[in-house]
Backbone and ligand atoms as CSV (ligand in chain L), in Angstrom:
chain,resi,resn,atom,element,x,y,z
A,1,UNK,N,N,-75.132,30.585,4.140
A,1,UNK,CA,C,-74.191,31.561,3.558
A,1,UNK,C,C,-74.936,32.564,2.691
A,2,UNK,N,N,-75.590,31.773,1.706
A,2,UNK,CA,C,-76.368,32.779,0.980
A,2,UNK,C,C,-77.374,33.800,1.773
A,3,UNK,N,N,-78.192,32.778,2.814
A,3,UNK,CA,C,-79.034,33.988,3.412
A,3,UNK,C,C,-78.167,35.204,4.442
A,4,UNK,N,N,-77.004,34.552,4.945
A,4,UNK,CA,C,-76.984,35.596,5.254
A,4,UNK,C,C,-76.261,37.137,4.568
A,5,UNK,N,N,-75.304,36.903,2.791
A,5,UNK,CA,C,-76.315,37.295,2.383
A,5,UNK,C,C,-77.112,38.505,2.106
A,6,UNK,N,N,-78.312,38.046,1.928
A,6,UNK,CA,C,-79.524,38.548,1.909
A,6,UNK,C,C,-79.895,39.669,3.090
A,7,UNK,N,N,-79.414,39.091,4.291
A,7,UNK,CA,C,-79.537,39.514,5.476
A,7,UNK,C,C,-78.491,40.844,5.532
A,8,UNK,N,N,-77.341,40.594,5.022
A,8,UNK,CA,C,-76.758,41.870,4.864
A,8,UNK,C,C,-77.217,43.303,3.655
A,9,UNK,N,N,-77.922,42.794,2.601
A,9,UNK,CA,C,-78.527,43.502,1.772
A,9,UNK,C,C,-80.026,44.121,2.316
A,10,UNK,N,N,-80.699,43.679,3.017
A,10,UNK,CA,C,-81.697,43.952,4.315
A,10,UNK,C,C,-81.062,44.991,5.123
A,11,UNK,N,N,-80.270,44.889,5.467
A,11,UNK,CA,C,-79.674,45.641,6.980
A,11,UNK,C,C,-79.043,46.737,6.197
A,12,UNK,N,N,-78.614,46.812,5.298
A,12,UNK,CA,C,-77.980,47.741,4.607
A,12,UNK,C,C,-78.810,48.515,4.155
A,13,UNK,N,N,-79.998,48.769,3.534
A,13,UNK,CA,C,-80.933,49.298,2.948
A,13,UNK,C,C,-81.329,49.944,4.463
A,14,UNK,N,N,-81.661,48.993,5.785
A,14,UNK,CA,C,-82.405,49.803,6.524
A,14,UNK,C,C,-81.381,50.633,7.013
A,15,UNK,N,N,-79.955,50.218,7.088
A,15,UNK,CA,C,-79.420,51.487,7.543
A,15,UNK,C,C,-79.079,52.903,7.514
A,16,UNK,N,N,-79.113,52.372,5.570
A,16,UNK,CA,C,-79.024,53.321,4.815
A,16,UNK,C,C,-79.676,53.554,3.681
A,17,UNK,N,N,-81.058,54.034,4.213
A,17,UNK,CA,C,-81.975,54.252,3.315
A,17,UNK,C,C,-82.063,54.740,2.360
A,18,UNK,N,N,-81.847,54.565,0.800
A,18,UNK,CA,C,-82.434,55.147,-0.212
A,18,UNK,C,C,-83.446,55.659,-0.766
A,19,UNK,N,N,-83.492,56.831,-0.765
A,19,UNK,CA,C,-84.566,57.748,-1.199
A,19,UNK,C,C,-86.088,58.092,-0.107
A,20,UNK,N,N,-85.382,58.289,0.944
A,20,UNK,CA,C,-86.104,58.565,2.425
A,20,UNK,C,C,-86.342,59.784,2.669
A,21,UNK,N,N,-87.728,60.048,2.881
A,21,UNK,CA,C,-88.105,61.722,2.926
A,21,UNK,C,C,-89.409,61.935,2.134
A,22,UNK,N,N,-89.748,63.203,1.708
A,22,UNK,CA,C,-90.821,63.514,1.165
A,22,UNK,C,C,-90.700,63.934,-0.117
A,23,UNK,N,N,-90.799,63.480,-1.435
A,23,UNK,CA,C,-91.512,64.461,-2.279
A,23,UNK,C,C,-92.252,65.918,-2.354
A,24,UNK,N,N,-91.243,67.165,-2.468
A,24,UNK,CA,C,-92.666,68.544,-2.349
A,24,UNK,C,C,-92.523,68.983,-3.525
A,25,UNK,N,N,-93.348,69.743,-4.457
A,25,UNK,CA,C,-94.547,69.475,-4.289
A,25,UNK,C,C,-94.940,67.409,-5.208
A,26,UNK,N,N,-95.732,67.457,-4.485
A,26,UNK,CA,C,-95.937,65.518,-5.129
A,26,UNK,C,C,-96.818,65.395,-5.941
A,27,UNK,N,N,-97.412,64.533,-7.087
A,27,UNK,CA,C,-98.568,63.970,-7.350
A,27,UNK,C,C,-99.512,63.177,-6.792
A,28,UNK,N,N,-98.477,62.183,-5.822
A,28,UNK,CA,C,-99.613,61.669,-5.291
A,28,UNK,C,C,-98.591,60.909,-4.152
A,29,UNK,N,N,-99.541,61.178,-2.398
A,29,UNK,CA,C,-99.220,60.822,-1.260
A,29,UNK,C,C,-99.623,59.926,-0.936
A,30,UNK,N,N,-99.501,58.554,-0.485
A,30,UNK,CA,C,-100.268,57.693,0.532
A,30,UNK,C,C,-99.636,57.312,1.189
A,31,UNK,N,N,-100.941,57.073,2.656
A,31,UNK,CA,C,-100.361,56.465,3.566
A,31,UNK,C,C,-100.890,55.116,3.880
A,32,UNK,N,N,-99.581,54.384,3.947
A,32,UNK,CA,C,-100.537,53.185,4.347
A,32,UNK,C,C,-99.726,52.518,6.039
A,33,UNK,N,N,-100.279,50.717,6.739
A,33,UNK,CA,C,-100.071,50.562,7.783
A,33,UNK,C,C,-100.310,49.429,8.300
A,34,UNK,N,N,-99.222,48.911,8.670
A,34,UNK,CA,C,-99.517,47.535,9.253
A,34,UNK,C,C,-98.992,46.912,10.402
A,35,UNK,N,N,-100.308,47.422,11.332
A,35,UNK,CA,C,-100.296,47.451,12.328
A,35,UNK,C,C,-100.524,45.751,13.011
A,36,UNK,N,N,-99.740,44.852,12.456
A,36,UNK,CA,C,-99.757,43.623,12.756
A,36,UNK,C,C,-98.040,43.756,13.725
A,37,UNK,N,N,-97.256,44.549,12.497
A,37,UNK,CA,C,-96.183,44.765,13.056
A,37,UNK,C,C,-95.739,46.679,13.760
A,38,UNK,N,N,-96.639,47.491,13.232
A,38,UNK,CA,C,-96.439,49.003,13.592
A,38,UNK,C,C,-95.643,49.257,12.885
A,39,UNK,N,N,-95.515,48.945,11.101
A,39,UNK,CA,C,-95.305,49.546,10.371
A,39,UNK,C,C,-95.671,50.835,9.902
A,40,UNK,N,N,-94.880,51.866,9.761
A,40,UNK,CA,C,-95.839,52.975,8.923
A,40,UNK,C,C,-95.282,53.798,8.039
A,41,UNK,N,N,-95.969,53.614,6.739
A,41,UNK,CA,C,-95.132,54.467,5.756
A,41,UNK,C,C,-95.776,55.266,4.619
A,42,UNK,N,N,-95.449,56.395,4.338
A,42,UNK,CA,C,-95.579,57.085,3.573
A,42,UNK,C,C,-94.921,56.962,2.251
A,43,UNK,N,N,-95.655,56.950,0.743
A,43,UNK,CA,C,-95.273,56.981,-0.400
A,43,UNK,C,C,-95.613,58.368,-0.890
A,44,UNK,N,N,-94.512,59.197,-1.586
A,44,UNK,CA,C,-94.675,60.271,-2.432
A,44,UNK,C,C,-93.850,60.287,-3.421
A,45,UNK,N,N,-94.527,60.317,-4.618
A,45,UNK,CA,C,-93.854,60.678,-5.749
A,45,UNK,C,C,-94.158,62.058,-6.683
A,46,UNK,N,N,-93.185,61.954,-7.700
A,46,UNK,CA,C,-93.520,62.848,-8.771
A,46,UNK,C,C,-93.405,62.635,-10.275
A,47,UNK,N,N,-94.361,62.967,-10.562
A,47,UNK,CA,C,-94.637,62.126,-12.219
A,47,UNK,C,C,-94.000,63.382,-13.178
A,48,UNK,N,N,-93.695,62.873,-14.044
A,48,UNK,CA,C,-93.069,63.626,-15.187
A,48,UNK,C,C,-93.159,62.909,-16.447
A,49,UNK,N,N,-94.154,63.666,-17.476
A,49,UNK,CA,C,-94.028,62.562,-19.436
A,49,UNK,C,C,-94.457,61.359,-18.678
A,50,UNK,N,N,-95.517,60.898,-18.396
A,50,UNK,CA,C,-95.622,59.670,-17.874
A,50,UNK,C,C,-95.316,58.591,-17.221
A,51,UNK,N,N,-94.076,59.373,-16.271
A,51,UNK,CA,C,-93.424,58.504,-15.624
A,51,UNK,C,C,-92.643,58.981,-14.130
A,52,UNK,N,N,-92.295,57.469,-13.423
A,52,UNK,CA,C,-92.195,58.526,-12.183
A,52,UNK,C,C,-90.908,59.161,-12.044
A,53,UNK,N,N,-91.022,60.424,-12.136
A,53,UNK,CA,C,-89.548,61.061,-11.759
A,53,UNK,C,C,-88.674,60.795,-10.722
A,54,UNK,N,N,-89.867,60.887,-9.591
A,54,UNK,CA,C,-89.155,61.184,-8.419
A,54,UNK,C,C,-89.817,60.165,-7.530
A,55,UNK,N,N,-89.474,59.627,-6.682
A,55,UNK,CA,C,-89.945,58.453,-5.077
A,55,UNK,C,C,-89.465,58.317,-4.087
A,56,UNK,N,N,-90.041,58.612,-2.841
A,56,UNK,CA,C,-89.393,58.557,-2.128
A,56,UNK,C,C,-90.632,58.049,-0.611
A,57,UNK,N,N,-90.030,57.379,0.284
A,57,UNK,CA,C,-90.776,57.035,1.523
A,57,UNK,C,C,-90.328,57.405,2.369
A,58,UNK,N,N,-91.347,57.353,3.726
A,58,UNK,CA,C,-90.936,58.123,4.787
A,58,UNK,C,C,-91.936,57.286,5.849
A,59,UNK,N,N,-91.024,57.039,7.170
A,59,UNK,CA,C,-91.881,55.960,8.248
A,59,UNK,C,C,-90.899,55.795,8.571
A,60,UNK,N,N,-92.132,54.852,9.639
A,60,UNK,CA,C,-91.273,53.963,10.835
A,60,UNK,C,C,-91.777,52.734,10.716
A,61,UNK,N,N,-90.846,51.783,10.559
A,61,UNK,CA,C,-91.237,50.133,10.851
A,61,UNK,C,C,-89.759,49.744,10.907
A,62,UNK,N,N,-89.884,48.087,10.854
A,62,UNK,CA,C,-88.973,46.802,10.986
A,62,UNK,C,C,-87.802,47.354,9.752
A,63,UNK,N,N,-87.354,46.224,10.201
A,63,UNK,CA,C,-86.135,46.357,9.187
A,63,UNK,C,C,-86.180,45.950,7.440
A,64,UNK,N,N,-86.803,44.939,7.572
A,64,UNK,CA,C,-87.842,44.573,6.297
A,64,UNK,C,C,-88.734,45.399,5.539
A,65,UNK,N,N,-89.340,46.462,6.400
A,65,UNK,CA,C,-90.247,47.095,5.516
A,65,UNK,C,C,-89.639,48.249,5.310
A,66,UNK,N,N,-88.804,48.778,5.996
A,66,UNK,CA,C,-88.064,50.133,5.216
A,66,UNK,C,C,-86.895,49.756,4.068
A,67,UNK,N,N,-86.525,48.817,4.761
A,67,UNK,CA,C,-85.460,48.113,3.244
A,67,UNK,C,C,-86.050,47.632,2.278
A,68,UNK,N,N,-87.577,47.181,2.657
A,68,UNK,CA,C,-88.119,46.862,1.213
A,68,UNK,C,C,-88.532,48.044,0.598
A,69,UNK,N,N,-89.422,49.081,1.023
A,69,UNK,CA,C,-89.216,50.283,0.361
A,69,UNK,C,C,-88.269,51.369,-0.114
A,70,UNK,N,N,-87.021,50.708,0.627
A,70,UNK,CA,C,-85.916,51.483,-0.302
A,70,UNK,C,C,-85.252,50.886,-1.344
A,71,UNK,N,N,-85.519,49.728,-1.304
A,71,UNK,CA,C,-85.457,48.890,-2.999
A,71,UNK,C,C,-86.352,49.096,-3.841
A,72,UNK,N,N,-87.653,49.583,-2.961
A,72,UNK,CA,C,-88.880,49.676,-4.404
A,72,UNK,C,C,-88.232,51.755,-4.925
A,73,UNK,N,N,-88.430,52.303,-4.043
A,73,UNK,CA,C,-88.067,53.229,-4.811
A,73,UNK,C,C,-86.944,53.368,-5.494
A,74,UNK,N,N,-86.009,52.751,-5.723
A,74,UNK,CA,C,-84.688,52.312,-6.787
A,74,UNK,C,C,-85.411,51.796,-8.137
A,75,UNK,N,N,-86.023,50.503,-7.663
A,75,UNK,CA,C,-86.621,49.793,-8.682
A,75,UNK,C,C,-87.235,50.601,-9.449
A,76,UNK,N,N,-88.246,51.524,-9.252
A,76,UNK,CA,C,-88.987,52.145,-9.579
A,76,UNK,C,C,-88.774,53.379,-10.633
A,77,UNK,N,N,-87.607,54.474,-9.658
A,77,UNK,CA,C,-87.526,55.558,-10.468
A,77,UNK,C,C,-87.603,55.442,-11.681
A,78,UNK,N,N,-88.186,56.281,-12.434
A,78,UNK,CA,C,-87.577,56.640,-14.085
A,78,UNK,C,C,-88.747,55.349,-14.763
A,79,UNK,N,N,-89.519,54.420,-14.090
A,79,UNK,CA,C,-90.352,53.916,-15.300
A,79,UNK,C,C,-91.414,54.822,-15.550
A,80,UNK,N,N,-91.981,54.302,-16.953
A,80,UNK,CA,C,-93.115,54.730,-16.469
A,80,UNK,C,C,-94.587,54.234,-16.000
A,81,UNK,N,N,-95.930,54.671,-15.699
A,81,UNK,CA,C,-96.515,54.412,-14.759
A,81,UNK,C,C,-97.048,52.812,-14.868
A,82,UNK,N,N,-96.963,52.499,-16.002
A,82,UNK,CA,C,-97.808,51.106,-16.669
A,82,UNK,C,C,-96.466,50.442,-16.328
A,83,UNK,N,N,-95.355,50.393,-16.551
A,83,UNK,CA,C,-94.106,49.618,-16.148
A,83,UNK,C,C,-93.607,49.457,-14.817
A,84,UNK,N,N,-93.865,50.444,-13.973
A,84,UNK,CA,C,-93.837,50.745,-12.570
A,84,UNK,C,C,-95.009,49.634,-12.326
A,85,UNK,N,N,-96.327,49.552,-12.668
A,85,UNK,CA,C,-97.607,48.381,-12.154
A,85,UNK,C,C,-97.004,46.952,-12.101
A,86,UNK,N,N,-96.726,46.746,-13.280
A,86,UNK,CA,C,-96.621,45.507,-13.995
A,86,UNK,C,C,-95.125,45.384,-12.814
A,87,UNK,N,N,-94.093,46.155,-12.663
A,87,UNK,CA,C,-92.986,45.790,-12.005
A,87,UNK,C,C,-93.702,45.485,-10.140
A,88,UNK,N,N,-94.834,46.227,-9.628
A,88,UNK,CA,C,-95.033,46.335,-8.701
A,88,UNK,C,C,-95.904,44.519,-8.269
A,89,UNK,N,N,-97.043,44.323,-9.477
A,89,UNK,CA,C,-97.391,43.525,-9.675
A,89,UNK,C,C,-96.325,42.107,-9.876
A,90,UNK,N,N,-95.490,41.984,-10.230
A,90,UNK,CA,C,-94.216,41.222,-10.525
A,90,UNK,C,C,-94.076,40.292,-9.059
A,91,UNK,N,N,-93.487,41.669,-8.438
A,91,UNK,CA,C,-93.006,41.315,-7.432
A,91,UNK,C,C,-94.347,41.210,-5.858
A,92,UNK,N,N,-95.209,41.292,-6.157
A,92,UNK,CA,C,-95.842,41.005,-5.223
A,92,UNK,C,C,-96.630,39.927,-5.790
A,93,UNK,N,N,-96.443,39.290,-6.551
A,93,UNK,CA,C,-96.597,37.757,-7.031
A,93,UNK,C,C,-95.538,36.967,-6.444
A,94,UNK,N,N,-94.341,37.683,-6.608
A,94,UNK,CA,C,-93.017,36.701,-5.972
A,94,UNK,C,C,-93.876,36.527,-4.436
A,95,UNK,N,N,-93.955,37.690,-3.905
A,95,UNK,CA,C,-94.332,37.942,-2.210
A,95,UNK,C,C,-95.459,36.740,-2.497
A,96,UNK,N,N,-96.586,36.525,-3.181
A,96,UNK,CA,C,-97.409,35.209,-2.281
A,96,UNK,C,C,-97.005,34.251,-2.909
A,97,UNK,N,N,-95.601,33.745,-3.483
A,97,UNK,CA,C,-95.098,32.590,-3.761
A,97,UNK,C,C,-95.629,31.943,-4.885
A,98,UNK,N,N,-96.269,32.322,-5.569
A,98,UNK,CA,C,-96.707,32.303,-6.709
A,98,UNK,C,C,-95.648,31.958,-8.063
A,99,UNK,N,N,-94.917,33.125,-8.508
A,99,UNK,CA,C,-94.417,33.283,-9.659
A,99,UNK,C,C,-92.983,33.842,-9.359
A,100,UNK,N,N,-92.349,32.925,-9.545
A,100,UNK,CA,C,-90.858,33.889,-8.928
A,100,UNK,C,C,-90.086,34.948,-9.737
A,101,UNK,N,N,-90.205,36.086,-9.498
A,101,UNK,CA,C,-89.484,37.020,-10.017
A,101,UNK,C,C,-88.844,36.840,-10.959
A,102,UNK,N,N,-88.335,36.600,-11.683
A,102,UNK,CA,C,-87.076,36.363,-12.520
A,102,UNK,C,C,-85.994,37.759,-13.042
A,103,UNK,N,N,-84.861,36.750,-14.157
A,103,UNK,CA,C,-84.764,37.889,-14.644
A,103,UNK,C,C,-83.151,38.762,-14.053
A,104,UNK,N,N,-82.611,39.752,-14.463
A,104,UNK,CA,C,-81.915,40.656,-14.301
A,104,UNK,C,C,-81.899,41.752,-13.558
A,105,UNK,N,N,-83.499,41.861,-13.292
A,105,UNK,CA,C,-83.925,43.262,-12.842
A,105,UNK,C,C,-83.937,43.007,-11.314
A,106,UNK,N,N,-84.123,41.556,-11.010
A,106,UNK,CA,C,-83.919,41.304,-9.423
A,106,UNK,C,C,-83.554,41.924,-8.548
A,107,UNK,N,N,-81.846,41.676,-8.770
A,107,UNK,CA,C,-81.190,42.355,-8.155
A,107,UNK,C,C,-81.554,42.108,-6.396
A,108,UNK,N,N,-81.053,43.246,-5.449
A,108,UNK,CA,C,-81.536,43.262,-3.906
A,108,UNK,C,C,-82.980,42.497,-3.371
A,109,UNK,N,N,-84.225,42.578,-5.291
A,109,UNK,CA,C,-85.405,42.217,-4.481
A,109,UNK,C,C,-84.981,40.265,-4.415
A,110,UNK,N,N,-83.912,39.992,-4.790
A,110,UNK,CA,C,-83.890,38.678,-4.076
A,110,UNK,C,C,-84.012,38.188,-2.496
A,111,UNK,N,N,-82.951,39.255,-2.140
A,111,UNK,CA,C,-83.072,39.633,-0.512
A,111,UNK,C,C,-84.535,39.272,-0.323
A,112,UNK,N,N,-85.834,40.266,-0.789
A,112,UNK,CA,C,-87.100,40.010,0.335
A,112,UNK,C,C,-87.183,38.597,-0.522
A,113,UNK,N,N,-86.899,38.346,-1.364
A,113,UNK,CA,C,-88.088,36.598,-1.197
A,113,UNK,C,C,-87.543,35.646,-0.380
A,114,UNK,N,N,-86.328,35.826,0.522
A,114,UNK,CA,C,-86.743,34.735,1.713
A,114,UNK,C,C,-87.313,34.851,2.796
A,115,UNK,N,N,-88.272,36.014,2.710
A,115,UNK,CA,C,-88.918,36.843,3.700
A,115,UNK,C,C,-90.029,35.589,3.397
A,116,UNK,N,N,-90.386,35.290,2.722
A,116,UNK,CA,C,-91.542,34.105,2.062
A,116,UNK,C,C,-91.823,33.153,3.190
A,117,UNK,N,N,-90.354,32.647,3.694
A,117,UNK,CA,C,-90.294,31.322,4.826
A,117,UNK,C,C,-91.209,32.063,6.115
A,118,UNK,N,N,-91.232,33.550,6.074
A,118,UNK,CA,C,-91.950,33.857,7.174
A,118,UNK,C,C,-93.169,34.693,6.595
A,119,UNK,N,N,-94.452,34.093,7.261
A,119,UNK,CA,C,-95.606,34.748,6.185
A,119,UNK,C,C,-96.069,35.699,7.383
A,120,UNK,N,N,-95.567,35.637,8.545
A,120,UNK,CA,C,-96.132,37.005,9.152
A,120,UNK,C,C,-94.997,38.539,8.886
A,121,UNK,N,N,-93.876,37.761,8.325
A,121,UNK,CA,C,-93.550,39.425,7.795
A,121,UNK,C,C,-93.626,39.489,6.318
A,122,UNK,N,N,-94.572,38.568,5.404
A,122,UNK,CA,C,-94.824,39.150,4.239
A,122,UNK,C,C,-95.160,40.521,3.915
A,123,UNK,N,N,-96.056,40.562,4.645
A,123,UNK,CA,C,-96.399,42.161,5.050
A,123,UNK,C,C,-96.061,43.197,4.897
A,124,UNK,N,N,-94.661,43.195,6.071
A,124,UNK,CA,C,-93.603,44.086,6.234
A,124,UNK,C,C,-93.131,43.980,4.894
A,125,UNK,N,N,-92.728,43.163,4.068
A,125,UNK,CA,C,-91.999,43.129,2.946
A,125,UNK,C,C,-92.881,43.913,1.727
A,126,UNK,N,N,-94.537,44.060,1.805
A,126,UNK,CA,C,-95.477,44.524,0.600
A,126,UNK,C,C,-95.774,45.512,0.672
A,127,UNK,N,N,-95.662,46.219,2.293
A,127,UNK,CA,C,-96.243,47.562,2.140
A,127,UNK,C,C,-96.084,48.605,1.336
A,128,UNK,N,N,-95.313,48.807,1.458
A,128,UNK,CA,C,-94.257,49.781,0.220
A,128,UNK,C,C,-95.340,50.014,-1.243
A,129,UNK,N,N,-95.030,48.530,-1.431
A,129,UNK,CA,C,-95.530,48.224,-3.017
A,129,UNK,C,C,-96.776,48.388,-2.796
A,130,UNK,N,N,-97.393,48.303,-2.014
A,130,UNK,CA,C,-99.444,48.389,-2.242
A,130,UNK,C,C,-99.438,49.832,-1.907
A,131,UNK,N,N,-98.799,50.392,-1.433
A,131,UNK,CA,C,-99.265,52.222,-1.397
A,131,UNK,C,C,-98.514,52.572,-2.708
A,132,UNK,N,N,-97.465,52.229,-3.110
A,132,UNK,CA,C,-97.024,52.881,-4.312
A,132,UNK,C,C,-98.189,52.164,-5.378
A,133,UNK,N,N,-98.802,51.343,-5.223
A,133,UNK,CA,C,-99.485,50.945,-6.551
A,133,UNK,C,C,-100.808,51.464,-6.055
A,134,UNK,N,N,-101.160,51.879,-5.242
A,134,UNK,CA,C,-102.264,52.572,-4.661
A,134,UNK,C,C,-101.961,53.821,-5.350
A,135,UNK,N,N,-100.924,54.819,-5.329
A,135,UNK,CA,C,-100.912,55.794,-5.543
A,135,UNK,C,C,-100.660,55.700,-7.628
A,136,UNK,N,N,-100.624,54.690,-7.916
A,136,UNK,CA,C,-100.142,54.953,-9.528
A,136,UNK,C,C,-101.394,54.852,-10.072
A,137,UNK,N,N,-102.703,54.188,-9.211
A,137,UNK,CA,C,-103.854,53.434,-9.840
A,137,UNK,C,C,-104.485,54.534,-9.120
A,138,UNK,N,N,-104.767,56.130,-9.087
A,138,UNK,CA,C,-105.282,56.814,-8.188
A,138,UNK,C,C,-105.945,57.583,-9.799
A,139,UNK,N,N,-107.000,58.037,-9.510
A,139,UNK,CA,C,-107.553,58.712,-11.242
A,139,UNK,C,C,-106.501,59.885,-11.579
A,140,UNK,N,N,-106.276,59.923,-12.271
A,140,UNK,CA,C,-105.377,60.630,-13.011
A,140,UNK,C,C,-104.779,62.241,-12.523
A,141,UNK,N,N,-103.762,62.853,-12.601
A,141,UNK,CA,C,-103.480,63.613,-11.959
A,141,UNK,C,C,-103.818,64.864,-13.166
A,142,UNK,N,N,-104.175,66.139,-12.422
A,142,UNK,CA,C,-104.855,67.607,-13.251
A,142,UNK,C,C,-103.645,67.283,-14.267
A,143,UNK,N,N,-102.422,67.251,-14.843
A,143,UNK,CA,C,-101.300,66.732,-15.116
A,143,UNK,C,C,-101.437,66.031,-16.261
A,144,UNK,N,N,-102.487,65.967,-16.853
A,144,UNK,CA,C,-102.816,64.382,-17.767
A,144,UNK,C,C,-102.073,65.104,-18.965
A,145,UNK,N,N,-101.306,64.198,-19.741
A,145,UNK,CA,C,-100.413,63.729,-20.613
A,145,UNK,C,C,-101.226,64.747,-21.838
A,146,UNK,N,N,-100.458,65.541,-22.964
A,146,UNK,CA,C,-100.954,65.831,-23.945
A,146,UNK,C,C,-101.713,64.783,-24.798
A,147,UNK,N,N,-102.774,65.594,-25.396
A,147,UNK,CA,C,-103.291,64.491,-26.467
A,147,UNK,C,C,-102.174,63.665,-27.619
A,148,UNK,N,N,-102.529,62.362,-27.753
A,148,UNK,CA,C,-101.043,61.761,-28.065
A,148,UNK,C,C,-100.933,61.998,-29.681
A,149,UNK,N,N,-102.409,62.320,-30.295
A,149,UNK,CA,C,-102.355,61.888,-31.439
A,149,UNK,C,C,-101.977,63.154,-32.472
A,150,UNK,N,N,-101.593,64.078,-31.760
A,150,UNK,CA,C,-101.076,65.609,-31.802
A,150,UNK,C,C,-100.129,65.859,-31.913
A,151,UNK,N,N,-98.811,65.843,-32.458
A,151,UNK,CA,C,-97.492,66.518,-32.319
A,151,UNK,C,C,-97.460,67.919,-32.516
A,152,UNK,N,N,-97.383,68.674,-31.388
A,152,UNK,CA,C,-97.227,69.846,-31.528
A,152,UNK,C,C,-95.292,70.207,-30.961
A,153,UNK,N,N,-94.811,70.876,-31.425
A,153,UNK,CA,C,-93.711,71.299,-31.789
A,153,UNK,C,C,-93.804,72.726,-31.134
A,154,UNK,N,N,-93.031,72.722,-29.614
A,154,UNK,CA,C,-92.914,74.073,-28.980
A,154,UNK,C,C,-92.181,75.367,-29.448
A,155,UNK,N,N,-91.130,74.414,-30.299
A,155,UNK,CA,C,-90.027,75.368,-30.790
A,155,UNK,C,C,-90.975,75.959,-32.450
A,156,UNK,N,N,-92.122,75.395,-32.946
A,156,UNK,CA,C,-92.062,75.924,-34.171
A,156,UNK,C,C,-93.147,77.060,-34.660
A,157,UNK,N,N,-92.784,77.998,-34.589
A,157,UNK,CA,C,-93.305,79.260,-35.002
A,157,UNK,C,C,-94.792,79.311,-35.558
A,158,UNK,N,N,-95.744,79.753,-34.411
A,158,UNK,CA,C,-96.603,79.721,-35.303
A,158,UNK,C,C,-97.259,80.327,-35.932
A,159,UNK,N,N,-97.174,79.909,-37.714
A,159,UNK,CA,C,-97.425,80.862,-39.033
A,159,UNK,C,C,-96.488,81.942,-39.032
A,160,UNK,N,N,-95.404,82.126,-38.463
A,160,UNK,CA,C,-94.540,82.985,-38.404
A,160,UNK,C,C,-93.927,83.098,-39.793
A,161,UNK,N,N,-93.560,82.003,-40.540
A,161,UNK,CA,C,-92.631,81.596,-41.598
A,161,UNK,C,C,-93.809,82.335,-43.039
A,162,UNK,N,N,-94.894,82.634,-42.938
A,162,UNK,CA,C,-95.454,82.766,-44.039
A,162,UNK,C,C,-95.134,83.955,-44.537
A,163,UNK,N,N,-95.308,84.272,-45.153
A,163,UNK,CA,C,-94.929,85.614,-46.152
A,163,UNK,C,C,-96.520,86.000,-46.076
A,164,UNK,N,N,-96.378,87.501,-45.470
A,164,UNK,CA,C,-97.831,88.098,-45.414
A,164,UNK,C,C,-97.827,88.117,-46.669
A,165,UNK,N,N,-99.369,88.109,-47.116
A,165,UNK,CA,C,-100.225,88.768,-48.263
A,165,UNK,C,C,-100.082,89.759,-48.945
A,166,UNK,N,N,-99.643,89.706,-50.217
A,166,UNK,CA,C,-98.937,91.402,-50.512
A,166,UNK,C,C,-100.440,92.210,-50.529
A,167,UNK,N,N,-99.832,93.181,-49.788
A,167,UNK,CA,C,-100.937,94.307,-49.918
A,167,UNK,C,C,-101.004,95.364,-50.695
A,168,UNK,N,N,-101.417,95.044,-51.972
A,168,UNK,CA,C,-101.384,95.849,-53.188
A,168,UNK,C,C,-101.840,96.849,-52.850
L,1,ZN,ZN,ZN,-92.712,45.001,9.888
């Protein structure tokens, strides 16, 4: 009962993909492929203040690996890049049976961990996540974050407020 379930949260994602397409212009593209099953998918996002704005994938594979990448880009949006790792990392600990997910944030990624009982579509279930963490762990984008230890203030006038120098 339960798996299937799971099986309907799978089929639903691949039918109706969330956040499918390209990122233009992106920070960072990869492609990755797993050609065990002729998976193939594209990760593009867009970073904004340190975090990802925007995600989205684009391919062809199984039903597993596009539904798992349309849960990761849900999961994903709006962290930022160190929270996006650690979330990517999370769950691909669940994937080698390791450390089970926990938690609230689950949600749909319960669906892939009974993908587990089958270790030839682990795969299908990680791709997603190793190009998106491929692309977060990529050296830094021209883009790099203001210096932090700086508050500069766009709105505040600068030296505007002083009273010139009387000019006797
Ligand atoms: Zn597959």
């Amino acid at each position: 009962m339960l798996e299937e379930l799971y099986e309907e949260i799978i089929l639903d994602h691949y039918r109706r993909p969330r956040n499918k397409g390209r990122v233009d212009p992106s920070d960072f593209t990869v492609h990755d492929s797993n050609p065990l099953c002729g998976d193939e998918i594209d990760i593009t996002a867009r970073l904004a203040d340190g975090k990802i704005a925007e995600l989205k994938f684009d391919g062809r594979g199984c039903a597993i690996c596009m539904a798992s990448a349309s849960i990761m880009t849900q999961k994903l949006r709006g962290r930022t890049l160190l929270e996006a790792q650690q979330f990517i990392g999370g769950f691909l600990n669940m994937m080698r049976g390791e450390t089970p997910f926990g938690g609230k944030e689950l949600g749909d990624l319960k669906a892939l961990e009974g993908v587990l009982k089958f270790p030839v579509r682990v795969k299908c279930a990680t791709l997603a996540w190793n190009a998106a963490l491929q692309g977060l762990r990529q050296p830094s984008s021209p883009s790099a974050p203001p210096e932090a230890g700086k508050p500069w203030s766009p709105s505040a006038p600068p030296e505007a407020g002083k009273p010139a120098d009387k000019q006797s």
